[in-house]
mmJSON file of the N, C-alpha and C atoms, coordinates in Angstrom:
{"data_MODEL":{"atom_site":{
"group_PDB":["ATOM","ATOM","ATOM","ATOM","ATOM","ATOM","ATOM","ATOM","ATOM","ATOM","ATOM","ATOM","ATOM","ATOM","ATOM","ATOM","ATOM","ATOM","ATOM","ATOM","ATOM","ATOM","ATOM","ATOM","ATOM","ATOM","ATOM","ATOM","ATOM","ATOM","ATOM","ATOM","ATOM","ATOM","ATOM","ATOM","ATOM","ATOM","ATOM","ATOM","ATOM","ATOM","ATOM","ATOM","ATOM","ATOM","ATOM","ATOM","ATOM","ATOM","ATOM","ATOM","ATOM","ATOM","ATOM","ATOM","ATOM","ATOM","ATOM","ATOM","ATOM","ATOM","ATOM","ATOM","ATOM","ATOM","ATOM","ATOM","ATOM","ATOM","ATOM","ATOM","ATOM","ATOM","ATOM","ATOM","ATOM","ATOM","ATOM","ATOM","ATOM","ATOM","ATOM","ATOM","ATOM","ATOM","ATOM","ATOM","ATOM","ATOM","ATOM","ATOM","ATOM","ATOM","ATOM","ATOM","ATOM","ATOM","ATOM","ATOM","ATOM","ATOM","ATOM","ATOM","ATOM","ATOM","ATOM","ATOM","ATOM","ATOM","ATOM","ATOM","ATOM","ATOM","ATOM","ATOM","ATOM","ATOM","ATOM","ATOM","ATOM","ATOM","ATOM","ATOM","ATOM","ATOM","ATOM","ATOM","ATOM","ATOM","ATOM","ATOM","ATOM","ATOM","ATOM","ATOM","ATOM","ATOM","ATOM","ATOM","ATOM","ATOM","ATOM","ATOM","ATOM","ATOM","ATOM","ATOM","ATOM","ATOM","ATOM","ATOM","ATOM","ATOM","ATOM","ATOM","ATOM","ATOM","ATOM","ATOM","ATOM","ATOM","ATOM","ATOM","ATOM","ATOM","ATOM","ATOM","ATOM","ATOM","ATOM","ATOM","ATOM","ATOM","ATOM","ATOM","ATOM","ATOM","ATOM","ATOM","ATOM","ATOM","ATOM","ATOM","ATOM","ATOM","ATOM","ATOM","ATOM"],
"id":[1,2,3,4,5,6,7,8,9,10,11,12,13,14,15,16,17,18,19,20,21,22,23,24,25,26,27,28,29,30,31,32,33,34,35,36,37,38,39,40,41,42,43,44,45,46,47,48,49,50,51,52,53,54,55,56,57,58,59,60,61,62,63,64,65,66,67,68,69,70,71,72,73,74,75,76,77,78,79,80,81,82,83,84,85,86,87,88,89,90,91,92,93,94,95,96,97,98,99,100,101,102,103,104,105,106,107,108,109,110,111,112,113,114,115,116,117,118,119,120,121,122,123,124,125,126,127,128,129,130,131,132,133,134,135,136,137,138,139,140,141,142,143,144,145,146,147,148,149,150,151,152,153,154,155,156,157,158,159,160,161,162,163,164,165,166,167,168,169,170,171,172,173,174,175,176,177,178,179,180,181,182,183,184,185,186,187,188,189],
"type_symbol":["N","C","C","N","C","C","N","C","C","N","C","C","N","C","C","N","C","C","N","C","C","N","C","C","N","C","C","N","C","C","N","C","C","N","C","C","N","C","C","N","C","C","N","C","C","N","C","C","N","C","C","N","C","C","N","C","C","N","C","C","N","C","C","N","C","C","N","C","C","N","C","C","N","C","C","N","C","C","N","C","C","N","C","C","N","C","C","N","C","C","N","C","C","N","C","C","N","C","C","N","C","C","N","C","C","N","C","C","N","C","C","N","C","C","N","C","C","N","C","C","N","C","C","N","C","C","N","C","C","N","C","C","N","C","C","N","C","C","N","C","C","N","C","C","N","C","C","N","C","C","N","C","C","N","C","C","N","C","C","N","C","C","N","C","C","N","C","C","N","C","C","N","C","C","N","C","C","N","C","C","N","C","C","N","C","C","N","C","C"],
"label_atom_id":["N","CA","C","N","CA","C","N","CA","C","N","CA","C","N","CA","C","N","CA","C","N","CA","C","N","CA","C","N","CA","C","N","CA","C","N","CA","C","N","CA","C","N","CA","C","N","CA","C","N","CA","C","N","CA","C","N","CA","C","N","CA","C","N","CA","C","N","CA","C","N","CA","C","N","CA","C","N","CA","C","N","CA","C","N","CA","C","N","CA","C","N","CA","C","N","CA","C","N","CA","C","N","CA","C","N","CA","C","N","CA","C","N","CA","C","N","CA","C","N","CA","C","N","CA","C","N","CA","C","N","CA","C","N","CA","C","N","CA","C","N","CA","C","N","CA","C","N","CA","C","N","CA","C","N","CA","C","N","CA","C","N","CA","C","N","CA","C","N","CA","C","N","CA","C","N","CA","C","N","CA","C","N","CA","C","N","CA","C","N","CA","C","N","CA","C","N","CA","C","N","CA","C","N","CA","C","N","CA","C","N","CA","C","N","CA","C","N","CA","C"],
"label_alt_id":[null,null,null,null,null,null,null,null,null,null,null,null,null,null,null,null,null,null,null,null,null,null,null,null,null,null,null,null,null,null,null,null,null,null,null,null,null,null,null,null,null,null,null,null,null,null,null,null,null,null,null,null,null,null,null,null,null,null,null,null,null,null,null,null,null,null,null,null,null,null,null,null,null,null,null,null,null,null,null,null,null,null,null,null,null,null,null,null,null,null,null,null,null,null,null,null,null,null,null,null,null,null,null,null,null,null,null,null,null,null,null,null,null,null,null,null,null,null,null,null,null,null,null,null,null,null,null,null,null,null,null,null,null,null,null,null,null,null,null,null,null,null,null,null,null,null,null,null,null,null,null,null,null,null,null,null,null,null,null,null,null,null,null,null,null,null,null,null,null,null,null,null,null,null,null,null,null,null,null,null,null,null,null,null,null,null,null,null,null],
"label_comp_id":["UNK","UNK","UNK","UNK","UNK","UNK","UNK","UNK","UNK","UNK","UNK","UNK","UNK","UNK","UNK","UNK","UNK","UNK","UNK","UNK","UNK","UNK","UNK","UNK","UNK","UNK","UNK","UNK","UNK","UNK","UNK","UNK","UNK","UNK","UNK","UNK","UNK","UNK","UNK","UNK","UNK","UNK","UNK","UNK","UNK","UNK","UNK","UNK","UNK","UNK","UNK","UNK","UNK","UNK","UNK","UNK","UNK","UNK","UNK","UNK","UNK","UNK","UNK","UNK","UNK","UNK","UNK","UNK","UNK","UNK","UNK","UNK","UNK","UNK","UNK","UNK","UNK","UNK","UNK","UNK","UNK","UNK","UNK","UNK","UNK","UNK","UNK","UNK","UNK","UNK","UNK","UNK","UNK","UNK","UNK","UNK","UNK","UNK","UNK","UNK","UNK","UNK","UNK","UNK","UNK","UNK","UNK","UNK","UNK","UNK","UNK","UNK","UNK","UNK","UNK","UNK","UNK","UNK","UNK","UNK","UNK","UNK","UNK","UNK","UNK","UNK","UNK","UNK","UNK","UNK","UNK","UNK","UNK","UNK","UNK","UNK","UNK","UNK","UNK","UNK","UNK","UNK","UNK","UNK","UNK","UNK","UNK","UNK","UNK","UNK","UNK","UNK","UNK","UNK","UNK","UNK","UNK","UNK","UNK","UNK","UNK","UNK","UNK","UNK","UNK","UNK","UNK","UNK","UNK","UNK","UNK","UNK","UNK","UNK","UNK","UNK","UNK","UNK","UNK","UNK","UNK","UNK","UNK","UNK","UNK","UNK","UNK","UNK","UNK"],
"label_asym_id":["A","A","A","A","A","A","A","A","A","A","A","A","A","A","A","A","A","A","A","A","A","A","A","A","A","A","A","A","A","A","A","A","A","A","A","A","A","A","A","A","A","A","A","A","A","A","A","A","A","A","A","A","A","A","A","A","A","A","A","A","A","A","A","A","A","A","A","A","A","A","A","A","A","A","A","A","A","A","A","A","A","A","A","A","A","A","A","A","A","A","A","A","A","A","A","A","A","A","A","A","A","A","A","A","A","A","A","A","A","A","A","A","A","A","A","A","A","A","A","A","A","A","A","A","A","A","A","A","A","A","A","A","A","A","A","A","A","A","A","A","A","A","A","A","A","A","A","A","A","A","A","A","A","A","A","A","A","A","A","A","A","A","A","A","A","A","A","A","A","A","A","A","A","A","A","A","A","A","A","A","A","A","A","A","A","A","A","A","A"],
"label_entity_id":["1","1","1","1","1","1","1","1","1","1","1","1","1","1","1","1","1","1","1","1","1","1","1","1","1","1","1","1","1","1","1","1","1","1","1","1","1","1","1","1","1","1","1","1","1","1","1","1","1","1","1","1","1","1","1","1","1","1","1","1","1","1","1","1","1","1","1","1","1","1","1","1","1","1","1","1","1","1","1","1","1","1","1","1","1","1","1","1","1","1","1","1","1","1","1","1","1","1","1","1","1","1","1","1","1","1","1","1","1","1","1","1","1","1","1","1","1","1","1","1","1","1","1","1","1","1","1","1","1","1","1","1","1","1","1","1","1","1","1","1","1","1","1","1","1","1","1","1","1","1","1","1","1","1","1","1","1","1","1","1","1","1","1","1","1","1","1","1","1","1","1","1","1","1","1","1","1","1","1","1","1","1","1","1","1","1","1","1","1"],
"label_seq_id":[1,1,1,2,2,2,3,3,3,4,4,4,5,5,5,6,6,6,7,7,7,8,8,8,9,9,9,10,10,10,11,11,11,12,12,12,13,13,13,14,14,14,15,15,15,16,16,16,17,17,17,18,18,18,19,19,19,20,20,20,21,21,21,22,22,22,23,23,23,24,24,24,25,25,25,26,26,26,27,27,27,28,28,28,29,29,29,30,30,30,31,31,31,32,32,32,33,33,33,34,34,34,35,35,35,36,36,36,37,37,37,38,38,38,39,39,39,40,40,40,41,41,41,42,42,42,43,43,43,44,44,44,45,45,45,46,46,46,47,47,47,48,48,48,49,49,49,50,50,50,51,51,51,52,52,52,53,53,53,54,54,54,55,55,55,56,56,56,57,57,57,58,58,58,59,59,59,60,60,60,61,61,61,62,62,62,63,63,63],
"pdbx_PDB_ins_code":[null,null,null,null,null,null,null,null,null,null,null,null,null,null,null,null,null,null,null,null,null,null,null,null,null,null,null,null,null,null,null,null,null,null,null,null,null,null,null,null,null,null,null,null,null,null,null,null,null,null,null,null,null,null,null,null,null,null,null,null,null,null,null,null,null,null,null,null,null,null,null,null,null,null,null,null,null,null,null,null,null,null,null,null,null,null,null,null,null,null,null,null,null,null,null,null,null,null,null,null,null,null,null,null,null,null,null,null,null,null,null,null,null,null,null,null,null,null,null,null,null,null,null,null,null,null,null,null,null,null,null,null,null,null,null,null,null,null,null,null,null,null,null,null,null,null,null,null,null,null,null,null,null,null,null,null,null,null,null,null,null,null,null,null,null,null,null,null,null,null,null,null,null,null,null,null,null,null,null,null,null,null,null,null,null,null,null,null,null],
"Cartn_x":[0.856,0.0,0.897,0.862,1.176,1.363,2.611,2.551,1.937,1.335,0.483,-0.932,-1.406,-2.426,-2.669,-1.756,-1.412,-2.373,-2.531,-3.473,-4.619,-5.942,-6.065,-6.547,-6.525,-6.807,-8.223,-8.734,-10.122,-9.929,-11.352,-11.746,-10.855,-10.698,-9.884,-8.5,-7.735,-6.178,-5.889,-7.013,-6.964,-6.666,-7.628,-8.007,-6.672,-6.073,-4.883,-3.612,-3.832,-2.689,-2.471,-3.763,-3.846,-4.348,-4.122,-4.637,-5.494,-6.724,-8.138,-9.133,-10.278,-11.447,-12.219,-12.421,-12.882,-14.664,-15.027,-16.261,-15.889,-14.524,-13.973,-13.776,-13.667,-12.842,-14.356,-15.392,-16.733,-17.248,-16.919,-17.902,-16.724,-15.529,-14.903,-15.437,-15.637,-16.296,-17.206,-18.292,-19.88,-19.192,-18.403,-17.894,-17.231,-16.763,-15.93,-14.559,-14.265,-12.731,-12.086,-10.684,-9.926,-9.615,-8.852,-8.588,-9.566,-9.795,-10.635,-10.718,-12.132,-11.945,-13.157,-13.225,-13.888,-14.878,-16.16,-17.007,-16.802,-16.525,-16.584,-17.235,-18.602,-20.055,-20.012,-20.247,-20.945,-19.639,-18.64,-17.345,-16.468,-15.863,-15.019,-14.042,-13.224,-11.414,-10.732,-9.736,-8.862,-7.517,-6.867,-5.462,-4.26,-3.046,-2.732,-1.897,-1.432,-0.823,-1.539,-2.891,-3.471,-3.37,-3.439,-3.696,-2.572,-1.439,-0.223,0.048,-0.514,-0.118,-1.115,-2.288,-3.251,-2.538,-1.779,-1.415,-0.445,0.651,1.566,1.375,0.712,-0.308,-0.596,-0.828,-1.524,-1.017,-1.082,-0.173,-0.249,0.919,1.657,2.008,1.674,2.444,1.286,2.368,2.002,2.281,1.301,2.027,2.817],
"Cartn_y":[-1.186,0.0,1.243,2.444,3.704,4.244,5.447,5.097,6.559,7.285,8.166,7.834,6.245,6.007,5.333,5.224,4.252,4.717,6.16,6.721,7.974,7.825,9.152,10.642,11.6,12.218,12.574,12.771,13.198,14.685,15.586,16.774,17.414,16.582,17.745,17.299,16.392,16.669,17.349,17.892,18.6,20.366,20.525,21.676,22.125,20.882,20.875,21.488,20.792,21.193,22.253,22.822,24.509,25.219,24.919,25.948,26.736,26.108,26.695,25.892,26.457,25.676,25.056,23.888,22.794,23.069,24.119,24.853,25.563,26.127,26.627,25.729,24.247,23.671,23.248,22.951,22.555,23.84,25.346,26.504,26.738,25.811,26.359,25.192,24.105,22.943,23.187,23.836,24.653,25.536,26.043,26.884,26.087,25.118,24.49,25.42,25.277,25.84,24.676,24.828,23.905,22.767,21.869,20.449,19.905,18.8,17.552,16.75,16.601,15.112,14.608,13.544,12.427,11.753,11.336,10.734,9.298,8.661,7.372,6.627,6.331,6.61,7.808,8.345,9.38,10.466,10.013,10.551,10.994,12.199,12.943,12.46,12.535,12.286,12.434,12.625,13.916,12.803,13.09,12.173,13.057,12.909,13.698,14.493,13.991,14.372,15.159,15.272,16.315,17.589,17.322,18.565,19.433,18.557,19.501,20.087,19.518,19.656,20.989,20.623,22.754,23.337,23.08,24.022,24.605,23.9,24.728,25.093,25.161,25.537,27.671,27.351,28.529,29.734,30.891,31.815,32.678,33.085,33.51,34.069,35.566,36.226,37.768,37.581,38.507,39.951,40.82,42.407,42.892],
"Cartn_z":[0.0,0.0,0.0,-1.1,-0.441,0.716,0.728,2.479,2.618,1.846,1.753,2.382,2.048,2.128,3.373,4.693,5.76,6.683,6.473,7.297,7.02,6.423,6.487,7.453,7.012,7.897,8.388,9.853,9.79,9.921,10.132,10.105,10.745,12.159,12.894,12.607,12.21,11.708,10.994,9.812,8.873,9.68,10.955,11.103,12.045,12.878,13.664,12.823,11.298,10.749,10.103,9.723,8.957,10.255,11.274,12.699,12.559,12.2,12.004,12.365,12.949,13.71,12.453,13.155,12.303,11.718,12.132,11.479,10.148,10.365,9.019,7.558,7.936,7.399,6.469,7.45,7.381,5.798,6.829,5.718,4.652,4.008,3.1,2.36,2.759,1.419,1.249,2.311,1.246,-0.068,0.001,-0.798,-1.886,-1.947,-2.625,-2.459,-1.509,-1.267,-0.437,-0.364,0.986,0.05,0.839,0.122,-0.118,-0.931,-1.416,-0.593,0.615,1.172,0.667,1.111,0.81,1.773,1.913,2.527,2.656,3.415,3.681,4.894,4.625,5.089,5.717,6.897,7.513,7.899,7.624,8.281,7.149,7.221,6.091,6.335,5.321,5.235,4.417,4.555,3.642,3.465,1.956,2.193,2.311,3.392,4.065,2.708,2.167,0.342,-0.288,-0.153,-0.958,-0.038,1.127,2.157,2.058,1.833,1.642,0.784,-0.7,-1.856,-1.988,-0.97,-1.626,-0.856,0.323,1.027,0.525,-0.381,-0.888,-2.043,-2.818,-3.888,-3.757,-1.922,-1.845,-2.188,-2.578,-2.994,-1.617,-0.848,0.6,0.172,-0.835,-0.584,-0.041,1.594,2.233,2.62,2.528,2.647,3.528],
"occupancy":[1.0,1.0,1.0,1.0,1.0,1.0,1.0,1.0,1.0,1.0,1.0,1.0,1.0,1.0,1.0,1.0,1.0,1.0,1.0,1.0,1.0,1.0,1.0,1.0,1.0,1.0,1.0,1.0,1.0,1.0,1.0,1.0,1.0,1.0,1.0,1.0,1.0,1.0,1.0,1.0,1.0,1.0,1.0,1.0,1.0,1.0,1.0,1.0,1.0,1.0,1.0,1.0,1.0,1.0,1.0,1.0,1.0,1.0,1.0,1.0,1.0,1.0,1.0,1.0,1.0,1.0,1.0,1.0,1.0,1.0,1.0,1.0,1.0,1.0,1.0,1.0,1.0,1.0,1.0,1.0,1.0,1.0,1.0,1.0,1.0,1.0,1.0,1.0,1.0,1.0,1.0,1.0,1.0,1.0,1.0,1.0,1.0,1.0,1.0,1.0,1.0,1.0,1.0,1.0,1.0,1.0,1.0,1.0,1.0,1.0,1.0,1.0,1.0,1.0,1.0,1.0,1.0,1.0,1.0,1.0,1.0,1.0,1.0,1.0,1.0,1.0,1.0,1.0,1.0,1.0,1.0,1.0,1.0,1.0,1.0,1.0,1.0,1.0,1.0,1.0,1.0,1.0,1.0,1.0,1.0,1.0,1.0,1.0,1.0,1.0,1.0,1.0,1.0,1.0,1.0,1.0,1.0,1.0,1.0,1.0,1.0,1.0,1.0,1.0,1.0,1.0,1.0,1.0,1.0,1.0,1.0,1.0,1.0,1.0,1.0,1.0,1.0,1.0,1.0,1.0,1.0,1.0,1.0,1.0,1.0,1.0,1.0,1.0,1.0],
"B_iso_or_equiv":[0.0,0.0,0.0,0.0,0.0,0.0,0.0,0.0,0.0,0.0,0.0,0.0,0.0,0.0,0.0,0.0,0.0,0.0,0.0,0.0,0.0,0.0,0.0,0.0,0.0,0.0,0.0,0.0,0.0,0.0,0.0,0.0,0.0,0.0,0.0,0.0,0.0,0.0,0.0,0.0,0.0,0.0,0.0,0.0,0.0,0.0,0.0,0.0,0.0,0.0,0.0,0.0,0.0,0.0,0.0,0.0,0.0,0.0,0.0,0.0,0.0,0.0,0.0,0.0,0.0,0.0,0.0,0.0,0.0,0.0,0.0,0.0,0.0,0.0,0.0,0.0,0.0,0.0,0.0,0.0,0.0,0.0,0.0,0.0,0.0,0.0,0.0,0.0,0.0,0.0,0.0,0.0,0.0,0.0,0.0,0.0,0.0,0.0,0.0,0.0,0.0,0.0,0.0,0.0,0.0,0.0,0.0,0.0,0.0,0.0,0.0,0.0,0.0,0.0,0.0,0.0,0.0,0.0,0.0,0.0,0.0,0.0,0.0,0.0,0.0,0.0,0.0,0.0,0.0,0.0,0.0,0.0,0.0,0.0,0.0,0.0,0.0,0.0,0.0,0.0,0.0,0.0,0.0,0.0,0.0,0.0,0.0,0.0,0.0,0.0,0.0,0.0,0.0,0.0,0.0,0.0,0.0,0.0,0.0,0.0,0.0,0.0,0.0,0.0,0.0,0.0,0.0,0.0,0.0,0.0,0.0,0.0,0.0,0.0,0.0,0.0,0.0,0.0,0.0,0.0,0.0,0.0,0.0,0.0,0.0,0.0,0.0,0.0,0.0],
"pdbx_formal_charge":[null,null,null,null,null,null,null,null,null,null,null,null,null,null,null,null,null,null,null,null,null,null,null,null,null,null,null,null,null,null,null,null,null,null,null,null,null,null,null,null,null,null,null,null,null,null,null,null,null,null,null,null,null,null,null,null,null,null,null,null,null,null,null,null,null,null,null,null,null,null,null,null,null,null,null,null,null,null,null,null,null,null,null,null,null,null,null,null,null,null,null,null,null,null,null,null,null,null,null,null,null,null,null,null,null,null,null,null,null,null,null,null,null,null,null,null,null,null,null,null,null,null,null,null,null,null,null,null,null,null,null,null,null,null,null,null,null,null,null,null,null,null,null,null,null,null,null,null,null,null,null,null,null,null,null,null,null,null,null,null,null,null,null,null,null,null,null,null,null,null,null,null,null,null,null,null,null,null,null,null,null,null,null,null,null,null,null,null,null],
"auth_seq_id":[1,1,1,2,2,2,3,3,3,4,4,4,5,5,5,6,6,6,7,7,7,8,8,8,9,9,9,10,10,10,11,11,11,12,12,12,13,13,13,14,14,14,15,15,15,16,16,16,17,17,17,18,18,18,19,19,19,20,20,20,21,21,21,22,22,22,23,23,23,24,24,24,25,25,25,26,26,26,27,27,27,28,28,28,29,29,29,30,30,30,31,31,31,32,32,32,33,33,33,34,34,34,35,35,35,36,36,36,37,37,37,38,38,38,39,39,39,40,40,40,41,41,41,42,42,42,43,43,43,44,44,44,45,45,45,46,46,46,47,47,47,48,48,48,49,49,49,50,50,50,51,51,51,52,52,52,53,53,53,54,54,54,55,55,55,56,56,56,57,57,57,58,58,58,59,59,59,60,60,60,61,61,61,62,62,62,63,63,63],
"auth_comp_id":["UNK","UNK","UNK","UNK","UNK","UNK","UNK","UNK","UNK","UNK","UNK","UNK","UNK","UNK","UNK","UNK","UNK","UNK","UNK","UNK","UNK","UNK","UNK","UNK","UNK","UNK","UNK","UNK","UNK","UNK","UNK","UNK","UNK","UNK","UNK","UNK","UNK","UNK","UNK","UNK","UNK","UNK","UNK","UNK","UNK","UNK","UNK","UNK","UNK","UNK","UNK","UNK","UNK","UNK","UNK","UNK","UNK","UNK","UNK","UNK","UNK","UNK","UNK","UNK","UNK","UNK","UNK","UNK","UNK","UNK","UNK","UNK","UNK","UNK","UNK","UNK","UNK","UNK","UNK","UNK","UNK","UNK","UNK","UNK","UNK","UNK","UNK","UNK","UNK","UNK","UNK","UNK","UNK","UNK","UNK","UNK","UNK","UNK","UNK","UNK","UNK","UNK","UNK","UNK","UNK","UNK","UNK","UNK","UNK","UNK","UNK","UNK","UNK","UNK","UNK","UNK","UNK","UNK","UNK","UNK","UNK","UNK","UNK","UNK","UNK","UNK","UNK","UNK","UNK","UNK","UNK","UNK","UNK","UNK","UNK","UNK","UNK","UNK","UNK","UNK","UNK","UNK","UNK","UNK","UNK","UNK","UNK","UNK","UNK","UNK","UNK","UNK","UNK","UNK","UNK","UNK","UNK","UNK","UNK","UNK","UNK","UNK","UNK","UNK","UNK","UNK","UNK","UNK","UNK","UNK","UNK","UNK","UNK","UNK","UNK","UNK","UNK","UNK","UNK","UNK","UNK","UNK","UNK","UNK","UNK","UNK","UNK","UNK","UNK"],
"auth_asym_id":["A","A","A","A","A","A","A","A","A","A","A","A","A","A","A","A","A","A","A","A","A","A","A","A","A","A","A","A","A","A","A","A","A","A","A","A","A","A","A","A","A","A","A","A","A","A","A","A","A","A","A","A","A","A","A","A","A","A","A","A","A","A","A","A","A","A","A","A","A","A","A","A","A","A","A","A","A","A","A","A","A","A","A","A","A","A","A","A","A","A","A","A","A","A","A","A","A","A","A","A","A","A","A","A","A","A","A","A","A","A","A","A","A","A","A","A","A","A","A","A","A","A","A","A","A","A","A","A","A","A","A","A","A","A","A","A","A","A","A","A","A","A","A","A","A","A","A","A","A","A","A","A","A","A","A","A","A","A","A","A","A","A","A","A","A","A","A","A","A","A","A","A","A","A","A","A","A","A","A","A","A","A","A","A","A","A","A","A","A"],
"auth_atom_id":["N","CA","C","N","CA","C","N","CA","C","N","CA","C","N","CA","C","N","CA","C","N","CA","C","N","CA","C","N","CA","C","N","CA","C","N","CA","C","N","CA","C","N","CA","C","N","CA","C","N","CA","C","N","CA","C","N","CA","C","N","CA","C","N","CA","C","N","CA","C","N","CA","C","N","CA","C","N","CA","C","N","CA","C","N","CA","C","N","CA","C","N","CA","C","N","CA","C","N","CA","C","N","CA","C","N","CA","C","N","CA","C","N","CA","C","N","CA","C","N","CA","C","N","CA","C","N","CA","C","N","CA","C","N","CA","C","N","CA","C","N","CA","C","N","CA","C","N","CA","C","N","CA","C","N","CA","C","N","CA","C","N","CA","C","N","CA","C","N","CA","C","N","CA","C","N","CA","C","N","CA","C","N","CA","C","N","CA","C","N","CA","C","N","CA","C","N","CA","C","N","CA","C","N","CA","C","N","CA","C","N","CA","C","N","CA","C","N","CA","C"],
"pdbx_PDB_model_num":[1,1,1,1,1,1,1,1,1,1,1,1,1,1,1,1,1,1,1,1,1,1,1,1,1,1,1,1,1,1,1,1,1,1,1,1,1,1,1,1,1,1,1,1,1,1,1,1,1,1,1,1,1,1,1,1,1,1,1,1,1,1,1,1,1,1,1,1,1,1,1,1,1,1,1,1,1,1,1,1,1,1,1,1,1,1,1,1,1,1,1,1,1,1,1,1,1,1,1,1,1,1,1,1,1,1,1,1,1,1,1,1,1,1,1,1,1,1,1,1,1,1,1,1,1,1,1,1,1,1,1,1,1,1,1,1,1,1,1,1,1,1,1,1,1,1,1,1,1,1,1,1,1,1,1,1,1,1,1,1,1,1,1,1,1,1,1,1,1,1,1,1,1,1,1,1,1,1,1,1,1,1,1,1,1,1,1,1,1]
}}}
């Protein structure tokens, strides 16, 4: 197995790792914003490779 895939992440690892409340993480996928997770029955999850890959994606450049 991928070792990407050994574990994925839930809501709040996601929210632990971009240090934002996990309501945020919730009102940016109404939006279609934030990483891509995935439903697997009732419970979201994110693969930790994509999370990084929007995060450095993001454009930082700050004033």
């Amino acid at each position: 197995m991928p070792e990407h895939l050994d574990r994925l992440w839930s809501v709040q690892d996601v929210a632990d790792f971009l240090r934002i409340p996990r309501k945020t993480l919730y009102q940016w996928r109404q939006h279609d914003y934030g990483p891509r997770g995935h439903r697997v029955g009732r419970y979201l999850r994110y693969d930790e490779r994509v999370v990084r890959e929007w995060f450095a994606s993001l454009d930082n450049d700050v004033a």
